[in-house]
N, C-alpha and C positions, 0 to 999 in steps of 0.2 A: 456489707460495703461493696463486696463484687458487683452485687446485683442490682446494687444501685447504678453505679457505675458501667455495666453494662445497658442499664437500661437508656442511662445520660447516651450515653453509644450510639444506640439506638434512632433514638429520638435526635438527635444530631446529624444523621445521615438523612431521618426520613424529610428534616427542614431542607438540609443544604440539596438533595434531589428535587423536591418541589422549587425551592429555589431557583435551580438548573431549569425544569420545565418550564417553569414562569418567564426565564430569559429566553428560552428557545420559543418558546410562541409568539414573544415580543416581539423577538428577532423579526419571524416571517411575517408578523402583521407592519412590520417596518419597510420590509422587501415588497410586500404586496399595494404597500401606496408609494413604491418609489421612493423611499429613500435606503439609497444601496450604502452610503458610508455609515450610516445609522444603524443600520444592521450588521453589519460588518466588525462594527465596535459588539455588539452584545452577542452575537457569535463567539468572536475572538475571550469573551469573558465564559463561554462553555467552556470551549477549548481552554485557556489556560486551569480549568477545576480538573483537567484531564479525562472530562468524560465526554471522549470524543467517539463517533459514529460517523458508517459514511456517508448517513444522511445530513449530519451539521458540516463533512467536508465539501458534498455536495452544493450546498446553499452556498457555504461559502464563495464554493469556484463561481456559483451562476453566478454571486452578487458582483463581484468583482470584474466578470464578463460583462456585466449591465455598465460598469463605471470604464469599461475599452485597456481591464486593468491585463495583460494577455498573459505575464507571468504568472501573477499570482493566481489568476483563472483556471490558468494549466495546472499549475503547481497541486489545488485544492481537488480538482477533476483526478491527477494521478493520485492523489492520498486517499478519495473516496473508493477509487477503484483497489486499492490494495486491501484494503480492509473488504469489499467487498466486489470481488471480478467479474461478478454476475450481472453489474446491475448495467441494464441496458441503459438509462437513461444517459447516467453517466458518461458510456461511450458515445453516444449520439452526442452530448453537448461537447465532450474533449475535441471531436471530428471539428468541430464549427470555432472551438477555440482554438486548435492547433493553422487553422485557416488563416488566422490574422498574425500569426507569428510569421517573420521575416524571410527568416534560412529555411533553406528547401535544402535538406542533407540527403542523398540517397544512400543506402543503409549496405550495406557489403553483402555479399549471397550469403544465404543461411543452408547451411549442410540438411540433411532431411533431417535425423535427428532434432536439430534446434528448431525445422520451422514444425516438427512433432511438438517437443515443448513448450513451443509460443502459442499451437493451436489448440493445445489440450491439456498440457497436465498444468500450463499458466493460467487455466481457467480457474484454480481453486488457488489459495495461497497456501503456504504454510501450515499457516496454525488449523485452515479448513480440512487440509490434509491427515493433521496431527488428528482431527476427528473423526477421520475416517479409519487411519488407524486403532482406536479407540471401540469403535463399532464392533469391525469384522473381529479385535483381539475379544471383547466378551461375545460374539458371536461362535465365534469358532470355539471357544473356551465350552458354549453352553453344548453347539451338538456334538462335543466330542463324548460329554459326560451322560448326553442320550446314545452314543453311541455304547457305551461303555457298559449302560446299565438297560440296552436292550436286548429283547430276550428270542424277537422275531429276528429271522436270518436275512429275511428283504429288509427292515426297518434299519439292521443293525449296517446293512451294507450304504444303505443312502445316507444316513447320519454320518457313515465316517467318509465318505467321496465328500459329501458338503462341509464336514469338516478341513479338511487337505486343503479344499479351495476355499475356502475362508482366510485357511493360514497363509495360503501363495499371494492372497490378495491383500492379506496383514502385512508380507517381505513387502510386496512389491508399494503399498502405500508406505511403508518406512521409509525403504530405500528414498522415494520420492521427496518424502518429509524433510529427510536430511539433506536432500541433494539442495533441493529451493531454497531452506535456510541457510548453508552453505554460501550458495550464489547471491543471497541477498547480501550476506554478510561480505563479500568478496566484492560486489558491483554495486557500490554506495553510489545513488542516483539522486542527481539534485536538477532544478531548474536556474534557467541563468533570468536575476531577477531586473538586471541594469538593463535600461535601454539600449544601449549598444556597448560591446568594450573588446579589449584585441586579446590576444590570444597570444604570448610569448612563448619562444624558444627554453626560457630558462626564466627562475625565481625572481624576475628583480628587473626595475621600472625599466632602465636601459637598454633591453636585451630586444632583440628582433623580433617583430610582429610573424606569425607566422599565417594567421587569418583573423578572422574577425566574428564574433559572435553577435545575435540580437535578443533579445528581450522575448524570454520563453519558449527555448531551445533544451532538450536536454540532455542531462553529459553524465558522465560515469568518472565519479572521483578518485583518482589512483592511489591520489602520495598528497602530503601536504607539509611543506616548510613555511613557518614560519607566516606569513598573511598571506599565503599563496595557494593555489593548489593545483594542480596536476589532473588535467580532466583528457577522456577521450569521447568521441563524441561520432555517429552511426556509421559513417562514414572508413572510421579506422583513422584519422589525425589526432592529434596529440600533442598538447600545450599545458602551458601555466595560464592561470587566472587567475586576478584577485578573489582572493574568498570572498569578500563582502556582496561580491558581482553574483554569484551563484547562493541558492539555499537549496542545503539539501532536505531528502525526504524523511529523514530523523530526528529532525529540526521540532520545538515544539513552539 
């Protein structure tokens, strides 16, 4: 009976993935004769099976650039690029989409530390990191045991130096690991997906404008009451906003 039932299993997964393939191809034969809202719907039906890539984020953001959509463009462009930092295309389209957005925010000096971080150890994410750790720990694990059980005095010396630096490179990818999840989990990033909308002093309709946001800008969500939320944004300003005006990057 297991075995049936795992085979049901099985055979379940391998339809509903062909499945998945058959809409993703649709999709870009949909994009590639121009119809972007057409595509857009059978994208968004990957995406809700949750077998998302930042190749289907990717489409997403172009299709939505194609329809002058600049939140949602942005929005899709940063969720490709988290799942994958590397990909140049990516950046090159975000550069042409963040062009049609409104607000020209100039961003606060960055200590050298931070602009260290944003030029290098932000190239990999997280869980790419968590891989690297992964590596050098069975890497270092292997020549420590050729260290161990070597019997030449040169072999025995290089095996345990490349070991040591294995390990220093295992701290230091940890430490890394923890620090970006951390920060993600600390700097909830969303894009503002309204057209235009103000930016309060405090929780609630009545309360003073304090500036004004547009349509795919992006902010750092602090606090949230209630339908509201509490964003800061590159500059170092700091307001409320209706949530519905903003989506964050955790959004599915």
């Amino acid at each position: 009976m297991k075995r049936i039932l795992f085979l049901l299993l099985i055979i379940a997964n391998s339809v509903t993935a062909q499945n998945v393939d058959s809409l993703f191809v649709s999709a870009n034969n949909l994009y590639k004769n121009g119809k972007f809202q057409e595509a857009i719907d059978l994208y968004k039906k990957v995406e809700s099976q949750e077998l998302v890539s930042s190749e289907l984020y990717y489409n997403l953001g172009n299709s939505y650039y194609k329809l002058n959509k600049v939140g949602p463009s942005i929005y899709y462009y940063e969720k490709a690029l988290k799942l994958n930092p590397l990909n140049e295309d990516v950046k090159n389209n975000l550069v042409f989409a963040k062009r049609l957005a409104l607000d020209n925010i100039e961003e606060l000096p960055r200590t050298v530390l931070q602009k260290f971080n944003a030029n290098y150890l932000q190239k990999l994410s997280y869980n790419q990191w968590a891989i690297v750790v992964v590596v050098f720990s069975f890497l270092g694990s292997l020549l420590f045991l050729l260290f161990y059980f070597a019997e030449v005095p040169s072999k025995k010396r290089f095996y345990f130096v490349t070991s040591i630096a294995c390990f220093i490179i295992l701290l230091s990818s940890l430490f890394i690991t923890i620090n970006q999840y951390n920060s993600s989990l600390a700097n909830k990033e969303a894009i503002v997906y309204a057209e235009k909308t103000d930016v309060k002093n405090a929780p609630t309709l009545n309360s003073e404008d304090v500036f004004t946001l547009h349509e795919g800008t992006k902010v750092i969500v602090l606090d949230s009451v209630d339908n509201w939320k509490k964003i800061k944004i590159a500059d170092g300003k700091i307001g409320w906003i209706i949530a519905e005006d903003i989506k964050l990057f955790d959004d599915i």
